[in-house]
C-alpha positions in Angstrom: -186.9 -136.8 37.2 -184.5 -137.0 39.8 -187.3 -136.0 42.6 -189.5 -138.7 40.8 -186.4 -141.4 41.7 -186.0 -140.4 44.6 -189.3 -141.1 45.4 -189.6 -144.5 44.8 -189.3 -147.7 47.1 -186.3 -149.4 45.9 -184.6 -146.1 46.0 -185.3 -145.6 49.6 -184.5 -149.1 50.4 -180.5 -149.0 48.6 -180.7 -145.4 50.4 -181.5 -147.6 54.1 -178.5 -149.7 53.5 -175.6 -147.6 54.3 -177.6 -146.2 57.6 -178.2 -149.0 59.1 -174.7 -150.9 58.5 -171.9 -148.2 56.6 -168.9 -150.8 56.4 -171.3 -153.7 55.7 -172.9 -151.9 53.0 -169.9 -151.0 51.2 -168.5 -154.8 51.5 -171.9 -155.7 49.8 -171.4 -153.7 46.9 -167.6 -154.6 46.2 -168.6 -158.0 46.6 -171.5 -157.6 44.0 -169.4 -156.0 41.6 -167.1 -158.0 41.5 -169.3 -161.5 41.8 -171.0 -159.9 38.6 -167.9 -159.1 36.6 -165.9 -162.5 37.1 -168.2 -164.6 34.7 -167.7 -162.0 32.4 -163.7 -162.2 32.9 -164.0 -166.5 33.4 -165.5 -166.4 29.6 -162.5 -164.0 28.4 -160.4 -166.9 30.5 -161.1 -169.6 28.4 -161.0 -168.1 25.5 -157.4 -167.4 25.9 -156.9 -171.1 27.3 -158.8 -172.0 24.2 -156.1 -170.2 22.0 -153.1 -171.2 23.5 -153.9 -174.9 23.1 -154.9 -173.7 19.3 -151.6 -171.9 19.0 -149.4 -174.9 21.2 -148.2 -172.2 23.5 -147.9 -173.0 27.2 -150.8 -173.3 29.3 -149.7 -172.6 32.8 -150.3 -168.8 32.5 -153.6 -169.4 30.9 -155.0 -172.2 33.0 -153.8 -170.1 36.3 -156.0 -167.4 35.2 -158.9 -169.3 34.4 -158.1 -171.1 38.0 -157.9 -168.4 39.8 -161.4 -166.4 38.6 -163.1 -170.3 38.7 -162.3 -170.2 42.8 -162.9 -167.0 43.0 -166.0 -167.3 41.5 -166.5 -170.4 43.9 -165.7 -168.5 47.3 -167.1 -165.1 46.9 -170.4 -166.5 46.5 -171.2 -168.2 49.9 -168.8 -165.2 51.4 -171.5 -162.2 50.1 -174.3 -164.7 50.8 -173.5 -164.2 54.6 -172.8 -160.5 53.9 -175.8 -160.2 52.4 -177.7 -162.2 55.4 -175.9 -160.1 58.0 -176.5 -157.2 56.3 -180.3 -157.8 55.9 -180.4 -158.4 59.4 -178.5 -155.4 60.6 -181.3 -153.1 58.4 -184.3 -155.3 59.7 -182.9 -154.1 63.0 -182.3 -150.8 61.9 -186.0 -150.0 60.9 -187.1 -151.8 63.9 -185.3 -148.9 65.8 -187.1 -146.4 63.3 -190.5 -147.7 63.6 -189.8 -148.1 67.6 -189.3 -144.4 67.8 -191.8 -143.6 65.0 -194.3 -145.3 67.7 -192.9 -144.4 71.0 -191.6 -140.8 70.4 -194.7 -138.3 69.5 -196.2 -137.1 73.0 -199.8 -137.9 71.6 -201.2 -141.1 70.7 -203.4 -139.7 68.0 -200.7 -141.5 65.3 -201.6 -145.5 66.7 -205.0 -144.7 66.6 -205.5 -143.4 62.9 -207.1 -146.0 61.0 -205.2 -144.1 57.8 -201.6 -145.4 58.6 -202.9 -148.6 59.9 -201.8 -150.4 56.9 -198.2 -148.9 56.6 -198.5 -149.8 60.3 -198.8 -153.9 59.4 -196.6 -153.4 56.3 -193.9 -152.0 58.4 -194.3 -154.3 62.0 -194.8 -157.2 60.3 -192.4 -157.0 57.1 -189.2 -159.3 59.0 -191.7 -162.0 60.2 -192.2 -163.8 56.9 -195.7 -163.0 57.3 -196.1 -160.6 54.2 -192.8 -162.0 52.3 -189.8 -163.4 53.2 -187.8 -162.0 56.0 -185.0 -159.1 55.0 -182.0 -161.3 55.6 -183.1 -163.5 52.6 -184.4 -160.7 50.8 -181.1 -158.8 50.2 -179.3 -162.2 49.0 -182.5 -162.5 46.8 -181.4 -159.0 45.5 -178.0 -159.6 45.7 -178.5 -162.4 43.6 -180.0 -160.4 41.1 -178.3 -157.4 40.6 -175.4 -159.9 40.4 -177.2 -161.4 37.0 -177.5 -158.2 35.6 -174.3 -156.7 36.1 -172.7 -160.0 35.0 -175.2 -159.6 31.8 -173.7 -156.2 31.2 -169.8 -157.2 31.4 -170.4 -160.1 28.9 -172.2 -157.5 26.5 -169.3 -154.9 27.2 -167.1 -158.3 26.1 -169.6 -159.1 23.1 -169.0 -155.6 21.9 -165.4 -156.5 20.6 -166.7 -159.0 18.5 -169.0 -156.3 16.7 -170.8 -152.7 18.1 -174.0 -154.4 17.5 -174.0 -157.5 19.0 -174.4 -156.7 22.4 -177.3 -154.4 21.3 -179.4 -157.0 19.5 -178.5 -159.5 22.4 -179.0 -157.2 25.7 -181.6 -155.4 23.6 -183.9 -158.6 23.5 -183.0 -159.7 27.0 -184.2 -156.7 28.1 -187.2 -156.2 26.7 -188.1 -158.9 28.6 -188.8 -156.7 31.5 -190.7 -154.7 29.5 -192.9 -157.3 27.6 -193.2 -159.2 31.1 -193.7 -156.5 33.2 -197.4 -157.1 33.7 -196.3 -160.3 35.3 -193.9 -158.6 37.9 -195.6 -158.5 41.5 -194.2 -155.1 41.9 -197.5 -153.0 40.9 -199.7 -155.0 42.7 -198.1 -155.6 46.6 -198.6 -152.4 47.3 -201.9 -151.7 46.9 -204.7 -150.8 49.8 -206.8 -154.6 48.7 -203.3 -156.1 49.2 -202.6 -154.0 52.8 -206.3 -155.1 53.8 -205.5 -159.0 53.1 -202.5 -158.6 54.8 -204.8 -157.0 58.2 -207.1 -160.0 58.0 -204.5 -162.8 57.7 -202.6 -161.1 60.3 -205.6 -160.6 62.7 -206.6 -164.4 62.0 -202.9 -165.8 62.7 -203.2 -163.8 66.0 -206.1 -165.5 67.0 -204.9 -168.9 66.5 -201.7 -168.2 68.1 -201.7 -166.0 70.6 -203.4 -166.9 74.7 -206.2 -164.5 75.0 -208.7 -165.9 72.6 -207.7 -169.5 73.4 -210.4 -170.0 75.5 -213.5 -169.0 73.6 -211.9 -170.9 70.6 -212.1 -173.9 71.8 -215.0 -173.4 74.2 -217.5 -172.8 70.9 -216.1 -174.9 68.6 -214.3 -172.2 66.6 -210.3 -173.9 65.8 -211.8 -174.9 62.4 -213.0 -171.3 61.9 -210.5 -169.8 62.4 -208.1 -172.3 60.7 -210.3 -172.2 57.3 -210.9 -168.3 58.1 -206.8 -168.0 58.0 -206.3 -169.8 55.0 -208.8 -167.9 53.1 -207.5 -164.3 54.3 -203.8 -166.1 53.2 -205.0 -167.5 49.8 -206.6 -164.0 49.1 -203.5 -162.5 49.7 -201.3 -164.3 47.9 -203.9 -164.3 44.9 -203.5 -160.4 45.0 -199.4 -160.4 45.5 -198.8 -163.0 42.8 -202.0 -162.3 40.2 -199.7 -160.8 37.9 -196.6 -163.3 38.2 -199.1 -165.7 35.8 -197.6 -164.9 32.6 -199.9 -163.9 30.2 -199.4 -166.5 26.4 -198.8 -162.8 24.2 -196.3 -161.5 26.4 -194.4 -164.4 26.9 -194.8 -165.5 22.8 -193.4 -162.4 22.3 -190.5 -162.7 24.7 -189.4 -165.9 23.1 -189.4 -164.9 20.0 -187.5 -161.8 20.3 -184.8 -163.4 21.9 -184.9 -166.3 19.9 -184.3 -164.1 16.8 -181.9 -162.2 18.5 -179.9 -165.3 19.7 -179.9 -166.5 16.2 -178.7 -163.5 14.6 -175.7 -163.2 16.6 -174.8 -166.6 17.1 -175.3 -166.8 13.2 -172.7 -164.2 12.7 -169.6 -165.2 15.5 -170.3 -168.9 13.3 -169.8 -167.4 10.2 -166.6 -165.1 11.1 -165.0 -168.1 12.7 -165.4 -170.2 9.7 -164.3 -167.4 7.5 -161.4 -167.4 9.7 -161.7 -163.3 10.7 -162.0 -164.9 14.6 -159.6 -167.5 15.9 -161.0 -170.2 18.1 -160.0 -168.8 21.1 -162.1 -165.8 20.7 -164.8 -167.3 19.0 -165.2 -169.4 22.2 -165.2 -165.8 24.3 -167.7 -164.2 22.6 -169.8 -167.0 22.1 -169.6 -167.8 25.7 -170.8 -164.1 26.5 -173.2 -164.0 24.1 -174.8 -166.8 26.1 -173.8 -164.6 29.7 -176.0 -161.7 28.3 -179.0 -163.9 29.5 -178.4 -163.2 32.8 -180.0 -159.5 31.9 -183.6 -161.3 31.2 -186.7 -160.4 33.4 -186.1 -162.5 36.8 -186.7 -162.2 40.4 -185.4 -159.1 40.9 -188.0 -157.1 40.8 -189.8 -159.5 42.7 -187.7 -159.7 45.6 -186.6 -156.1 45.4 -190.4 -154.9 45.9 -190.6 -157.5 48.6 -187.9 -155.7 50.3 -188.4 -152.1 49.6 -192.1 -151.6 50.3 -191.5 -152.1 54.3 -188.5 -149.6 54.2 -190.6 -147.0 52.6 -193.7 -147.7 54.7 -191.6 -147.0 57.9 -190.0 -144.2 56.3 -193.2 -142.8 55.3 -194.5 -143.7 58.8 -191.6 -141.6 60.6 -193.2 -138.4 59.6 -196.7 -139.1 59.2 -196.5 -140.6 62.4 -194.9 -137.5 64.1 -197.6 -135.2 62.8 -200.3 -137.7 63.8 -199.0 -138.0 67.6 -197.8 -134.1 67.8 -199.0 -132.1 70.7 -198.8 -128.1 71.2 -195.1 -128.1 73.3 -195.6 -126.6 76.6 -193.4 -125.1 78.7 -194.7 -123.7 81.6 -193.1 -126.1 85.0 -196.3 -128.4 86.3 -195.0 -128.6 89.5 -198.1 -128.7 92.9 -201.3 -128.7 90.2 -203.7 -128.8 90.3 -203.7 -126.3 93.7 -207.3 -124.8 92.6 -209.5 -126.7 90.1 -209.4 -128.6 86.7 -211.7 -127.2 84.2 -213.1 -127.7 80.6 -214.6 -125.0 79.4 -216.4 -125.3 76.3 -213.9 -128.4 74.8 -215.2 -130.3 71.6 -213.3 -133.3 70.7 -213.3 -135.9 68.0 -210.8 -138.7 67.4 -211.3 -137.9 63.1 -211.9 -134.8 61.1 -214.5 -136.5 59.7 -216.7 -138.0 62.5 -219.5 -136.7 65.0 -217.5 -135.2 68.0 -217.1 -137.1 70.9 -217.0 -134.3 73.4 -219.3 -131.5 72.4 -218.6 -127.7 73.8 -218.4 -130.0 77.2 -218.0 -128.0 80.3 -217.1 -129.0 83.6 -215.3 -127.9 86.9 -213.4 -130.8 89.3 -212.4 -128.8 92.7 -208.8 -129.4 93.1 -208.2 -132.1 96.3 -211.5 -133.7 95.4 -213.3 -137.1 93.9 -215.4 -137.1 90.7 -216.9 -140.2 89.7 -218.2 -139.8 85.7 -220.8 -142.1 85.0 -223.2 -142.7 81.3 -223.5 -144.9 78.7 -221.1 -146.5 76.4 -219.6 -143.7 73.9 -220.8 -140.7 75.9 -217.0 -139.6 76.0 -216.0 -141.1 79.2 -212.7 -142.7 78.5 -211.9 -139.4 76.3 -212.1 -137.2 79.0 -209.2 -138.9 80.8 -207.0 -139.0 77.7 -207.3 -135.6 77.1 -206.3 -134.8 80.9 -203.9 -137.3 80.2 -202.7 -135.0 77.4 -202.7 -137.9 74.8 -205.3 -135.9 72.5 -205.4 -132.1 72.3 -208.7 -130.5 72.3 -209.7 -129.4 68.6 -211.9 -126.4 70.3 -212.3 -125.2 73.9 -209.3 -125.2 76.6 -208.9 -127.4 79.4 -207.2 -125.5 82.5 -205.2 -126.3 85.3 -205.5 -122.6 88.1 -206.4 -121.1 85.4 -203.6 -122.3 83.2 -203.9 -124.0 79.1 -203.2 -127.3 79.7 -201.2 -127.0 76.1 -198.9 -124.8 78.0 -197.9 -126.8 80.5 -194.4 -128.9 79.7 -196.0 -132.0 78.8 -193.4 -134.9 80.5 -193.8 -132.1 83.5 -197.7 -132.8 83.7 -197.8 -136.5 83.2 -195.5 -136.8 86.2 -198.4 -135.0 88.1 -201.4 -137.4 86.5 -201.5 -141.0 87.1 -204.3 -143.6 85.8 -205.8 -146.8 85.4 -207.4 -147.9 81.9 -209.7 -150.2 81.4 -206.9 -152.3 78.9 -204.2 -151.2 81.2 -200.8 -153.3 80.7 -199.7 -156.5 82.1 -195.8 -156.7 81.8 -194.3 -159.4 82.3 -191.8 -158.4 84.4 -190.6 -158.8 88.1 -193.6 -157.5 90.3 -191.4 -154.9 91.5 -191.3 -153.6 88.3 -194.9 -153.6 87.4 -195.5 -151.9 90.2 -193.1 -149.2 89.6 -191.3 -149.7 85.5 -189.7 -146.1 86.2 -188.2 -147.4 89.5 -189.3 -147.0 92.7 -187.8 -147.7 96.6 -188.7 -151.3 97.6 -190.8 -149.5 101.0 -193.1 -147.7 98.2 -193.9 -150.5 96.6 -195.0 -152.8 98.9 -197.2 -149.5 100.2 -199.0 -149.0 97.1 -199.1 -153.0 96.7 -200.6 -153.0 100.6 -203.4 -150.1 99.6 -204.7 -152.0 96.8 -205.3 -154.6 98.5 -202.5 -156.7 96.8 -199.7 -157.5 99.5 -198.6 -161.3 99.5 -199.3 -162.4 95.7 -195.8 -162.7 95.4 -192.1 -161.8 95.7 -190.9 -158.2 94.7 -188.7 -160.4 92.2 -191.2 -162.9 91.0 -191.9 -162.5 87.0 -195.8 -161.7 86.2 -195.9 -164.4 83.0 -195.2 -168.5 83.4 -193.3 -168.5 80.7 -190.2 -167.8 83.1 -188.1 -170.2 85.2 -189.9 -169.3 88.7 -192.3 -166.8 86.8 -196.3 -166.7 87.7 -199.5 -165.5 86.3 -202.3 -164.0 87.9 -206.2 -163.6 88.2 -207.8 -160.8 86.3 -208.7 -159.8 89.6 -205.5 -159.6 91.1 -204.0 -158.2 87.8 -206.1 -154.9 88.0 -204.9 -154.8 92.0 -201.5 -154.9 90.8 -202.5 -152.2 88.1 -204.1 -150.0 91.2 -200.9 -150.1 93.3 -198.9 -148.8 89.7 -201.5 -146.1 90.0 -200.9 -145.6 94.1 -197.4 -145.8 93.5 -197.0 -143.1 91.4 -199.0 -141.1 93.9 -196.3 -141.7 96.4 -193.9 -140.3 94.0 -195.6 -137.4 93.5 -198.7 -137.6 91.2 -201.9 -135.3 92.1 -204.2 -136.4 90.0 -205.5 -140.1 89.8 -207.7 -141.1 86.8 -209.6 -145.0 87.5 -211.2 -145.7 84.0 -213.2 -148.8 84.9 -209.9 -150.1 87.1 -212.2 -152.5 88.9 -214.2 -154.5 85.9 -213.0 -157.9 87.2 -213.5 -157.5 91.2 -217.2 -158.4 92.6 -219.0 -155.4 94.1 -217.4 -156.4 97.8 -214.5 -156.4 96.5 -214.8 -152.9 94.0 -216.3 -151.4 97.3 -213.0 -152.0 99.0 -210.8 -151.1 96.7 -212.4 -147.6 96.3 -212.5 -146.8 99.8 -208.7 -147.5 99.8 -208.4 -145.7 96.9 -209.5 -142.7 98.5 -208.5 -143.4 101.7 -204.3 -143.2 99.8 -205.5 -140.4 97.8 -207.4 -137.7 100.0 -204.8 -135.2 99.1 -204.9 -135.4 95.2 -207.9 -135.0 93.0 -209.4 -138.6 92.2 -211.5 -138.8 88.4 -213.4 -141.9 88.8 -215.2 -143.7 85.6 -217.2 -146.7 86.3 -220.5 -148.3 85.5 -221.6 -149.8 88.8 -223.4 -147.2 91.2 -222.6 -149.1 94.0 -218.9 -147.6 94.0 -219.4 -144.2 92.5 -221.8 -143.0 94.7 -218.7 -142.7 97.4 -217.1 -139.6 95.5 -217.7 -136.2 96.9 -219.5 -135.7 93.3 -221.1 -137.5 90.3 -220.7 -136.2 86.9 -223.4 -138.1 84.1 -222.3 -137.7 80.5 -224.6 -138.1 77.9 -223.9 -136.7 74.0 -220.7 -135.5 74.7 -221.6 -132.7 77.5 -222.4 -132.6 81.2 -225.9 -133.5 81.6 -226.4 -134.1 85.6 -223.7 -133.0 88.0 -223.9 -133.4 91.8 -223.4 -135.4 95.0 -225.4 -139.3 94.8 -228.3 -137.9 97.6 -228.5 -134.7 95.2 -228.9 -136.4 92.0 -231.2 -139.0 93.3 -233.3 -136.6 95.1 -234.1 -134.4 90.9 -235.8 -138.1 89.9 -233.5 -137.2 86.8 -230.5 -139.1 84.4 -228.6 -140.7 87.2 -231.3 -142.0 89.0 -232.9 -144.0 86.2 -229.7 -145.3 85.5 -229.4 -146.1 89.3 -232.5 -147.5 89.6 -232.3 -149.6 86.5 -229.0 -151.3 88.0 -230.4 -151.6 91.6 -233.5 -153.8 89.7 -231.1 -155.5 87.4 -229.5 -156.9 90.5 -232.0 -157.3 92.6 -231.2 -161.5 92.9 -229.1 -162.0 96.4 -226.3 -162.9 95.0 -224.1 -161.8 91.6 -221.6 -165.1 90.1 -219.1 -164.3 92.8 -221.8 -164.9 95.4 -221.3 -161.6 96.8 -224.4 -159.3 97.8 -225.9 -156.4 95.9 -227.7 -155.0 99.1 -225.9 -151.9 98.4 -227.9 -150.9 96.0 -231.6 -152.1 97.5 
């Protein structure tokens, strides 16, 4: 039972309070108390005002008392309201933290990428930005509010109960069957739910196409702001269809409810009548209890539960995310020092990979030796594995079969920050930060002299001041050209080699330069990084026929391996492919005007 409690949302969200905000928390509960208990005590109040004016006794005492709990009652509420606002905010902040580290800690990236915690993921990013319910700040008044109704229930039944034992039974009894009767009606069992986390994916993914830069262009260049407007709305309506289907209370239930408390209303109201005109209650308590006879109703089926769920599925999602999240992203921990590899080769020897349990590997018993101080260029079509060979020598997946070795050595043993500090790389969707050049260049710090060298190999000296901030939403700030972007991505890459990194990994770092311009860059590339051993993917021929080697993937494993004169001389894989390109570009110029002689 207690396991089974513990288990729950709501617990784990009253659990989150006094971790994120210990003093706050405890102010939030003495303030709930004792907002909850002083309608009980304003109703005892005026009952004893009521009896002294019966009896002609003074009234200053009395009408103090009552006073006194009447302010009190006035200024404790907006007081625990900003308690309650602070304190939400402290937690929101709080599992921010949590979900930040949940994200950012595990060495491995297998944890962002599993489509099975994808909608804890949502729930749990997106829970403070009023997208899936209202933000936490408003939440815990919401709550506050609530638990303040049913404690305040409870002290006028505990005061009913000196009018007769079974009076606050019969009342509180019928109140709180409510919640039972009207539970089918409470949003709690239905905003939870995987329909409910996949509306909340699609009205998210819509709101970010309407909002955010990227897909601006093509939104308004094919007529799509009505699309995505209407496609927004829908994905929003079908969401709250699914969260607040159940708030529509049913005509049985809610018959029922009335009736039930109806009865019970009458029964006891009936009998504090009849005992005060019997005279067995003076006016003075007769005016008590009926007053908390009338309080009890604070106990009835509310928003409570609504706003409580509201609140509590987020914590437990990034509380259920922490571990899963950990296990997802784990790597092997290493522990063997990194330091001059690779000094021989890198090698995969018989590695099979796939990003699921469940799915056709992506690497299949590959096997392949890179010399050590050498350039490999891996070239096939989309899918082949490609982009997975560099995260695994990345060590951002481990192998499921197979090793991949470094002179000789597991990769897995290898201390993994250790490694990384050896390996640098572009991606394809590398990351544009919009921060001071300087910084993009080099985010772990760098000396000024290093990065105006990497900026000056990749072709990217003079875009701007070390200080200027990459993103025009700053005062002085600037954006770039996707060209110029993926220079400014090369030099990160360069500038790491400066610093020490042996291996450089270019996964398609040139998409958005014409051929001229790839040409270039590559040369430079390899003219900065003779000493280290250079992994180039890329689909134009033009550039990767100037490593020392070619590589052709095809079904996960090495089908073609050799210099461009070799491979071209077998008639095989890579020379369709090359030959295919050379004819698909056989006009004089591409859209940047620039020559495709190199591949006649």
């Amino acid at each position: 039972m207690l396991h089974r409690l513990r288990e729950r949302n709501e617990w784990k969200f009253f659990a989150a309070l006094p971790h994120a905000a210990p003093g706050l928390t405890v102010a939030w509960w003495a303030g709930l108390l004792l907002r909850g208990l002083l309608p009980a005590a304003f109703t005892v109040a005026i009952g004893v005002v009521t009896g002294a004016v019966q009896r002609g006794d003074r009234l200053a005492l009395p009408l103090a008392l009552a006073g006194t709990v009447f302010v009190l009652m006035q200024v404790l509420t907006p007081i625990h309201q900003a308690v309650s606002a602070t304190l939400g905010d402290r937690t929101a902040a709080w599992l921010y933290d949590r979900l930040t580290e949940a994200c950012v800690r595990p060495p491995g990236i297998g944890h962002l990428e599993d489509a099975r915690l994808a909608g804890d993921l949502t729930l749990a990013r997106d829970f403070d930005t009023g997208m899936t319910g209202p933000p936490l700040n408003i939440s815990v008044d919401f709550i506050a509010r609530g638990l303040v109704d049913l404690i305040g229930g409870v002290a006028c039944a505990a005061v009913l109960a000196a009018f007769a034992w079974w009076a606050p039974v019969v009342l509180a009894g019928a109140w709180l069957a409510t919640h039972w009767l009207l539970r089918e009606s409470a949003v709690w069992k239905d905003r939870n739910t995987e329909p409910v986390r996949a509306a909340e994916r699609d009205a998210e993914y819509a709101y970010r196409l309407a909002v955010q830069p990227a897909p601006a262009k093509e939104l308004r260049l094919f007529g799509l702001a009505d699309w995505v407007i209407d496609r927004f709305v829908a994905r929003r309506t079908t969401l709250h269809a699914l969260q607040y289907e159940a708030t529509r209370l049913r005509e049985r239930p809610l018959a029922w409810s009335l009736a039930l408390v109806l009865g019970a209303n009458v029964v006891v109201f009936w009998a504090i009548a009849h005992a005060a005109s019997d005279g067995a209650l003076t006016l003075g308590r007769a005016v008590a209890f009926a007053s908390s006879a009338v309080g009890v109703s604070m106990i009835a089926f509310g928003g409570l539960n609504w706003a409580l769920d509201g609140a509590a599925a987020p914590v437990a999602a990034v509380l259920r995310l922490g571990p899963a999240m950990e296990r997802g992203g784990a790597l092997r921990a290493g522990t063997r020092s990194a330091a001059a590899m690779p000094a021989r080769e890198i090698r995969f020897r018989d590695v099979t990979f796939a990003y699921d349990d469940d799915a056709p590997p992506v690497l299949d018993r590959f096997d392949l030796t890179i010399p050590a101080g050498t350039s490999l260029a891996v070239v096939g079509q989309n899918g082949a594995g490609k982009t997975t060979l560099a995260k695994l020598l990345c060590r951002l997946y481990d192998p499921q079969s197979g090793t991949i070795e470094i002179d000789g050595v597991d990769l897995r043993d290898l201390e993994v920050a250790a490694w990384r500090a050896r390996v640098t790389a572009v991606f394809q969707d590398f990351t544009r930060f919009e921060l001071p050049l300087r910084e993009n260049v080099a985010p772990a710090g760098a000396p000024d002299d290093a990065v105006r060298g990497a900026l000056a190999a990749a072709g990217a000296d003079g875009l701007a001041s070390l200080d200027t901030v990459l993103a025009r939403g700053y005062e002085g700030g600037t954006d770039l050209s996707g060209g110029q972007w993926q220079r400014v991505a090369l030099a990160r890459a360069l500038c790491a080699v400066q610093l020490g990194a042996g291996v450089v990994l270019l996964d398609e770092p040139t998409a958005q330069l014409d051929v001229r311009g790839e040409s270039e860059i590559f040369d430079r590339v390899l003219a900065a990084t003779r000493h280290c051993t250079t992994i180039l993917v890329s689909h134009r021929f033009s550039t990767v026929r100037h490593a020392d080697r070619i590589c052709v993937v095809e079904g996960g494993r090495v089908v073609e391996l050799g210099t461009h004169d070799e491979l071209m001389s077998r008639g095989g894989r890579y020379r369709t492919m090359f030959e295919l390109q050379a004819q698909r570009f056989a006009a004089d110029a591409d859209e940047e005007g620039v020559a495709y002689d190199v591949l006649a």
